[in-house]
VEXDREN-2710 file (C-alpha; in Angstrom, 1 decimal):
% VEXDREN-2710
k/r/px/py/pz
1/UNK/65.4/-137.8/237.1
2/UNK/66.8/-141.0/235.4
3/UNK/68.4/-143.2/237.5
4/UNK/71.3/-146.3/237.1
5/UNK/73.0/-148.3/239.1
6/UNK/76.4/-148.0/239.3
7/UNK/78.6/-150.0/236.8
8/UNK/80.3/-150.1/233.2
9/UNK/78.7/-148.8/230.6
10/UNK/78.7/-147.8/226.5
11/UNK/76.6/-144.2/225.8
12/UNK/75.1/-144.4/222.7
13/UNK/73.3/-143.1/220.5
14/UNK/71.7/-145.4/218.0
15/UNK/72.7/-148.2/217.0
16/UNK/76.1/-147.5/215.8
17/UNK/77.7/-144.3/217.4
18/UNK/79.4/-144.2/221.0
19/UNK/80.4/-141.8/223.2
20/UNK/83.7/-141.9/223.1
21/UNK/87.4/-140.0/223.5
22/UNK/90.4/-139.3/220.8
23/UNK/93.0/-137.5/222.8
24/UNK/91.2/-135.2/225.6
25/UNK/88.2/-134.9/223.3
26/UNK/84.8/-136.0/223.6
27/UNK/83.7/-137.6/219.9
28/UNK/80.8/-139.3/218.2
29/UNK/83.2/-143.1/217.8
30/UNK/81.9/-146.4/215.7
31/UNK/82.1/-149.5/218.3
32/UNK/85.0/-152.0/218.0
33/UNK/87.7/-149.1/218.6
34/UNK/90.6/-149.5/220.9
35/UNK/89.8/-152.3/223.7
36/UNK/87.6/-149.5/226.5
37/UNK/87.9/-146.7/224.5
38/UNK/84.1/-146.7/224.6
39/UNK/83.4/-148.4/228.6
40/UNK/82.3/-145.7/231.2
41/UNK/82.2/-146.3/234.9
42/UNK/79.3/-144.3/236.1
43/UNK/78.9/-143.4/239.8
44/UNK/75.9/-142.0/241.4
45/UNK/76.4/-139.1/244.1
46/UNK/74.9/-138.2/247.2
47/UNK/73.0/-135.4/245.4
48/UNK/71.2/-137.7/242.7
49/UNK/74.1/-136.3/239.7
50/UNK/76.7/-138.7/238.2
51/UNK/80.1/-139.0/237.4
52/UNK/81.3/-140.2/234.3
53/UNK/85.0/-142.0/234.0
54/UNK/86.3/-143.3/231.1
55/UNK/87.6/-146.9/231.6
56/UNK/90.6/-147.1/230.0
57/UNK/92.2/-143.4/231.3
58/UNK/90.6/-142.9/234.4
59/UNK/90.2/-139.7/233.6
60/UNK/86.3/-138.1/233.6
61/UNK/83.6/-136.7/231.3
62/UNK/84.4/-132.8/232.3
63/UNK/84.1/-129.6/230.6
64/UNK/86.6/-126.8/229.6
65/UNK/85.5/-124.6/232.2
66/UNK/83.3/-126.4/235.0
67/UNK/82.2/-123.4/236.8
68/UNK/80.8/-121.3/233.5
69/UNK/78.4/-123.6/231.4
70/UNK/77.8/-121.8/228.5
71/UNK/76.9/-122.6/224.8
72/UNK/79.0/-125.2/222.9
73/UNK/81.5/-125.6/225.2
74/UNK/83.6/-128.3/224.2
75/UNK/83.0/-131.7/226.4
76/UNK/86.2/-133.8/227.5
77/UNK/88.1/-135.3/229.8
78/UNK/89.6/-134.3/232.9
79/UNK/91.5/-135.3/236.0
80/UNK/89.0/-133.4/238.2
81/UNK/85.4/-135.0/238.8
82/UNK/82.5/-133.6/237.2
83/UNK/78.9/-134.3/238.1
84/UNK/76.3/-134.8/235.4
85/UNK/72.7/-134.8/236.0
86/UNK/70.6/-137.3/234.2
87/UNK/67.0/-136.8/233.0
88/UNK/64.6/-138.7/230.6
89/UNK/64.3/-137.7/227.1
90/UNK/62.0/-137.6/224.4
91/UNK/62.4/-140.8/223.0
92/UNK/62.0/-143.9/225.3
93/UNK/64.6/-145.3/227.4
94/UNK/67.0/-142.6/226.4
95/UNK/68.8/-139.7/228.9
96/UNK/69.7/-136.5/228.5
97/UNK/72.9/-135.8/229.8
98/UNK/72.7/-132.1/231.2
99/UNK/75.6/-129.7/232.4
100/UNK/75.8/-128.9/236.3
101/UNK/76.7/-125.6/237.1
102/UNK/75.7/-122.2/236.6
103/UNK/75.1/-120.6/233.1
104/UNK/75.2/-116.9/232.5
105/UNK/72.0/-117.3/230.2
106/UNK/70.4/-119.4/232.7
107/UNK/70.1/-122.1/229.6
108/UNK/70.0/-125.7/230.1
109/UNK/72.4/-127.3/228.7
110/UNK/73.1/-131.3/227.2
111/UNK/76.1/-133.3/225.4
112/UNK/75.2/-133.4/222.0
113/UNK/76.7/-132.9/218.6
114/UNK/78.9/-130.0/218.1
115/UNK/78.3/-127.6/215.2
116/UNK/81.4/-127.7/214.0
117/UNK/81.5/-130.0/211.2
118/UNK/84.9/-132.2/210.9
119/UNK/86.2/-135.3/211.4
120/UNK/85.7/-137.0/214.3
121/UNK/82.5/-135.3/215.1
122/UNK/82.8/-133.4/218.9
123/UNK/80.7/-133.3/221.3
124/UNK/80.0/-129.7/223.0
125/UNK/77.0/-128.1/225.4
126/UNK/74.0/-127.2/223.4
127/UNK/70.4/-126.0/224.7
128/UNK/68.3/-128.5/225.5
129/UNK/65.2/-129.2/222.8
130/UNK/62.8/-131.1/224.0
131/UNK/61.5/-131.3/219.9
132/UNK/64.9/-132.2/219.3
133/UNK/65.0/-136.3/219.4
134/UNK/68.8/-136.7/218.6
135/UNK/69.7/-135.1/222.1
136/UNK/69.2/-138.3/224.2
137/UNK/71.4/-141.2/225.3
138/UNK/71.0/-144.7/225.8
139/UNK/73.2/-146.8/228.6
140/UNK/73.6/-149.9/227.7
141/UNK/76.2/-152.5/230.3
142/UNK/79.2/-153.2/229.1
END
């Protein structure tokens, strides 16, 4: 399990795409947007997971329906916390950021891109790939 200590933070991937919000919804973002757009406040819990809060809402990283992970679900904000679990991924110094809760296929499931393809790019629950090595995250203090 990959650890942090708590603090501010931009989630990246590469050199050039954030992990970021427009509205409610989770996107892909360039840096430079609106001043914390892109910040997270991540907390560590008791049981190891994480909690995710955007800086500049207060509002955290959730999921449609918390208590049914399933495929693609979209990933977005919410007033309620939700835990995340961290874990290394296949590329060096990059996390996978994997759903908590129970899925009806038993599937583990990551924030990654979304399928569908529009503009901004969304961010939904996909299986994990292990072969896959655009499914990690890098955390980076803000």
């Amino acid at each position: 399990m990959a650890t942090f200590e708590n603090g501010i933070y931009h989630i990246t991937r590469g050199p050039s795409q954030y992990l970021t919000t427009s509205g409610s919804q989770a996107i892909f973002g360039d840096p430079g947007l609106d001043d914390g757009v892109e910040k997270w406040e991540l907390t560590t819990n008791d049981d190891g997971t994480v909690s995710l809060r955007d800086v500049r809402s207060r509002h955290f990283l959730s999921l449609d329906d918390t208590e049914n992970i399933q495929f693609h679900q979209s990933v977005r904000l919410g007033e309620k916390e939700y835990h995340w679990r961290l874990s290394e991924a296949s590329n060096d110094g990059e996390v996978y950021i994997h759903a908590v809760g129970r899925s009806e296929d038993g599937g583990d499931y990551v924030i990654d891109l979304g399928m569908l393809r529009i503009f901004p790019p969304r961010l939904a629950l996909m299986r994990k790939d292990q072969a896959n090595g655009y499914q990690g995250w890098s955390f980076v203090r803000a």
